[in-house]
N, C-alpha and C positions, 0 to 999 in steps of 0.2 A: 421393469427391473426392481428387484425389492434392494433395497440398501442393510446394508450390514452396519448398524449401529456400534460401536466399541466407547466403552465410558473409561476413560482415566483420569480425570480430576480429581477421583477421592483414594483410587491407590493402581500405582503403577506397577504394569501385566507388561512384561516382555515375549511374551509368546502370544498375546494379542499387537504387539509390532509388527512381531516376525509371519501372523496372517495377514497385516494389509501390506508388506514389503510381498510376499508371495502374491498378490494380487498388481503390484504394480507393475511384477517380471511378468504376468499376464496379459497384460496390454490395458488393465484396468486402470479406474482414475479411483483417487483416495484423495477425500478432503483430512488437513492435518493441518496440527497446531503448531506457529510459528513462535519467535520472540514479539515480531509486528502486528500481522495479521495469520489470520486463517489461510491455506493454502490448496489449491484446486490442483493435484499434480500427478502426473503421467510420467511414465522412461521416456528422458529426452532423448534417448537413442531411437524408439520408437517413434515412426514417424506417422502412423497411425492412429497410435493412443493418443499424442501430442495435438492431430487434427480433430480428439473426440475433445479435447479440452474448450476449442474457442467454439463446439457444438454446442456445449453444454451451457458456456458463458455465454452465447452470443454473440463472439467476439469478434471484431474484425482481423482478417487476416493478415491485414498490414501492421500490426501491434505486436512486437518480439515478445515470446515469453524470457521470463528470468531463470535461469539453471540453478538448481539448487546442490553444492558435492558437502562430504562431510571430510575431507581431507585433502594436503595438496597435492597427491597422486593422483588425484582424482582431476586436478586442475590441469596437470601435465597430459591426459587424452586428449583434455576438451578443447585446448588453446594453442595459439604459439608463446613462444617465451616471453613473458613479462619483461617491457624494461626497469631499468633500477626503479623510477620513482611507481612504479606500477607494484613492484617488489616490495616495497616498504607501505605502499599501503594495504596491502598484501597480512604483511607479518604486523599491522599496526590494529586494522578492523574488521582481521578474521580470527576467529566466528564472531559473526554479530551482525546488526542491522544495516548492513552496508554491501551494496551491487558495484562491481567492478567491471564496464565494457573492457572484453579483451576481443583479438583477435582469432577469429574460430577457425578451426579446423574441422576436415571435409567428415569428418564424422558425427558433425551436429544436423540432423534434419533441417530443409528451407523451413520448414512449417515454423520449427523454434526459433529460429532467427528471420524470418518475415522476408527472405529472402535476401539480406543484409552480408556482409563478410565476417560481421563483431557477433558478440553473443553477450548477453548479463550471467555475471558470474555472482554467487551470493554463497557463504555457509552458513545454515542458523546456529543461533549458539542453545536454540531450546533444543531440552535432551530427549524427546522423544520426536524430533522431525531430523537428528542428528543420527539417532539408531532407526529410524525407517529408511534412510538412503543408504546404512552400514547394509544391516540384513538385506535391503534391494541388491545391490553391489551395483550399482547405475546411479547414474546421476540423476536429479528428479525435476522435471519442468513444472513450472508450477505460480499461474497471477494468484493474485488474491480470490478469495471464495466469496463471489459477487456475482449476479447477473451483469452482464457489461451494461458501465453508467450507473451502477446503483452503489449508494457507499459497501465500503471495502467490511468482510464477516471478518468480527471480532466476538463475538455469542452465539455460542452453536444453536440457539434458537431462531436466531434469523437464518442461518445457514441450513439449516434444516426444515423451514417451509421454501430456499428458491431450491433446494439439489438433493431433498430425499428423493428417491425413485429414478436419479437421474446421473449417480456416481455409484461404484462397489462398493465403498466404506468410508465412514462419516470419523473421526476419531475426535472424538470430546476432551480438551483438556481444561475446561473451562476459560472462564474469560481469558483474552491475551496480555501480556504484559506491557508494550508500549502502547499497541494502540494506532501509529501510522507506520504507513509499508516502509520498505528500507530504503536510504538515499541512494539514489545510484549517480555514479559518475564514468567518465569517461577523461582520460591522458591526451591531451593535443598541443601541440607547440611546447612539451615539457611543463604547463599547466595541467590544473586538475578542472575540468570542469563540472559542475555539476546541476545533470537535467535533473533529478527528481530531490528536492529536498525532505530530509527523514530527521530520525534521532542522530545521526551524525550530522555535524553544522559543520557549515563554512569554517567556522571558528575552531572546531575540532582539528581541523585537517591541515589549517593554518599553523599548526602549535608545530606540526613536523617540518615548517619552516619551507614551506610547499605554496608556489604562487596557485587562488583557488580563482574561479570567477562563475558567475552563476550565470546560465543558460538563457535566454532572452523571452523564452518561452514560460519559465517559471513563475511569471508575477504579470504575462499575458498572454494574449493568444495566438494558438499558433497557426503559421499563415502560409505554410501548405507548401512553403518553398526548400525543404531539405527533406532528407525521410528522417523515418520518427525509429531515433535511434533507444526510448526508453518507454519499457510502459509510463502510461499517467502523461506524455506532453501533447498529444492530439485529438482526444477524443472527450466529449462530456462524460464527467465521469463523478463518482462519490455523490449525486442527485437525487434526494427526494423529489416524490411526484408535484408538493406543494413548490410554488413560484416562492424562490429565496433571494433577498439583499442582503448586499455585508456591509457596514458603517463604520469607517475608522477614522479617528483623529490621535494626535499624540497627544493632545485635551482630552483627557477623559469625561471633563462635563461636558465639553462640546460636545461630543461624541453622544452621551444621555441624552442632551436634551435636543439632538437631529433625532436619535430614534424617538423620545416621545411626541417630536413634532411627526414623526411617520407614520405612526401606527394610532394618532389620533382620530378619532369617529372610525376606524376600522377594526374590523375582523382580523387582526393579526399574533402571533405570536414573535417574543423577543427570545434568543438566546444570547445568554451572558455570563461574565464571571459571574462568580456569588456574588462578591463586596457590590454588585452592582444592581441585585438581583430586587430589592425594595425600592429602587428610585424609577421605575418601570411602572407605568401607567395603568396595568393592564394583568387579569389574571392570567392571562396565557403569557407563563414562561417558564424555561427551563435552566435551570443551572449547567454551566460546563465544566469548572472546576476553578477551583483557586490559584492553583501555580500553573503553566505550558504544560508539565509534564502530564498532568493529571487531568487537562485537558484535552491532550493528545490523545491521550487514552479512552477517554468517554466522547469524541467529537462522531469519528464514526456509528454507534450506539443511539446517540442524540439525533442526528442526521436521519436516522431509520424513524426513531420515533416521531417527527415533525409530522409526518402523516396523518394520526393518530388523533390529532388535535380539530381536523376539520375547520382550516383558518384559509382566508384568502393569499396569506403571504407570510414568512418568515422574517424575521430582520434578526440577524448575525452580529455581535460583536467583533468585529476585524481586530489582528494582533501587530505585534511591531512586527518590522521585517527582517531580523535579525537573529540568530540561534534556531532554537525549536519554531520562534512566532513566524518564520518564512517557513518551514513547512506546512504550517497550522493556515496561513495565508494564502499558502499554493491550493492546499484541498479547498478551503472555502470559496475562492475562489471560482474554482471549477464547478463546485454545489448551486453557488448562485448561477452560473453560467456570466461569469465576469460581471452582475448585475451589482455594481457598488458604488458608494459615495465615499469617500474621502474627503475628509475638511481638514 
């Protein structure tokens, strides 16, 4: 299959839209730029195109995709009625980086809900994966643009050595703006829980005066005894090939000087803030960023590159467990393969 490359980074083509939206009412898959990540996506109405998608990832088919609409008419096919507290975080964190389990209705293929009764509802708020599911006039299934297990495509130059030759159309918008996928929650007992942590925090959601609590599986692992109602809670996944550690203390010299004690007489590389970046031992290291945000953004990126280095092992700066740093905690987490120390 040859791929249909489309660049919009440097100037936005609406009638190169309105060719990968015709391509997805064809049962084709079209990677496209999110606010989080990159997106691998199909008509979830098609239950076909939907089963090319975990082809293409590798995926397993116990793993729900997320539905992606650009409006809430659009929500009204896919679901039963939202209750009140479902309604307001509805009208609170749409559009934007935020998955909402509802209640699906018989018009969503098994393949996209993994054979579940709920479905992940998401809108993006970026404006050209907003006007591909307009022009589509369908709803659009769609994980992150990864081989499954490998961190989540945030540069269409990774995305395009795992899925040229292997999607209809590639659409460039350059790098992505957060960085980690959306949070997704689910409404139980009139709580909000939430399995996958994203740029919406706990403490977001709290603020609508909404009891929150965080899923068991988020900060370990998971143990096989419920189904896996969110992408990202059961599978390895965000994983370089290189063997990774994550190191946290709420001491940040403790913290230092575990990892110089680790990475001493070896082969290793450190990833860490900057402010941290000269107290490391060791020329193998990479900066993450300065503040969560802007490490949220370069972790997947950073993650891809560790390869690169040719080291026996990684060692990871762990973040706090709170805000952005439980999400930033969830993924690395998963990279190491829960491989951590904590002092």
């Amino acid at each position: 299959m040859k791929t249909k490359y489309i660049n919009l980074k440097e100037e936005y083509n609406e009638e190169k839209i309105k060719e990968a939206a015709q391509d997805i009412l064809n049962g084709k898959l079209v990677i496209f730029p999110t606010e989080t990540v990159y997106g691998i996506g199909a008509n979830a109405l098609n239950d076909n195109a939907c089963k090319n998608i975990f082809k293409a990832k590798g995926r397993a088919g116990d793993n729900p995709l997320i539905v992606h609409v650009n409006n809430v008419d659009m929500i009204k096919q896919l679901v039963e009625e939202p209750n009140e507290i479902e309604k307001t975080l509805i009208n609170t964190f749409y559009p934007g980086p935020f998955t909402l389990i509802l209640k699906a209705k018989n018009i969503i293929p098994k393949s996209v809900t993994a054979g579940l009764d709920t479905v992940g509802i998401r809108m993006p708020s970026n404006k050209i994966a907003s006007k591909l599911i307009e022009y589509a006039g369908v709803p659009i299934a769609a994980p992150s643009a990864n081989v499954s297990g490998r961190p989540s495509g945030t540069k269409i130059e990774d995305i395009l050595k795992e899925f040229d030759g292997k999607v209809s159309t590639i659409i460039d918008d350059g790098m992505v703006d957060i960085g980690l996928e959306s949070t997704v929650v689910r409404v139980i007992d009139n709580k909000v829980r939430i399995l996958r942590p994203g740029k919406i925090t706990k403490e977001d959601i709290e603020k609508l005066r909404i009891e929150v609590e965080i899923d068991k599986n988020i900060l370990g692992k998971y143990d096989g005894k419920e189904k896996v109602l969110s992408p990202g809670m059961k599978y390895r996944h965000y994983a370089p090939n290189t063997k990774c550690m994550m190191v946290y203390s709420k001491n940040e010299e403790s913290m230092v000087n575990k990892i110089n004690e680790l990475i001493s007489g070896k082969n290793a590389l450190v990833v860490c803030r900057d402010k941290n970046f000269d107290k490391y031992a060791t020329k193998n290291k990479i900066k993450m960023g300065s503040s969560l945000d802007e490490m949220a953004h370069n972790i997947f990126s950073i993650l891809r590159q560790v390869d690169n280095y040719n080291v026996d092992i990684v060692i990871i700066e762990g973040m706090q467990k709170d805000g952005l740093g439980l999400a930033l905690n969830n993924r690395l987490l998963r990279a190491c393969e829960y491989n951590y120390i904590e002092i």
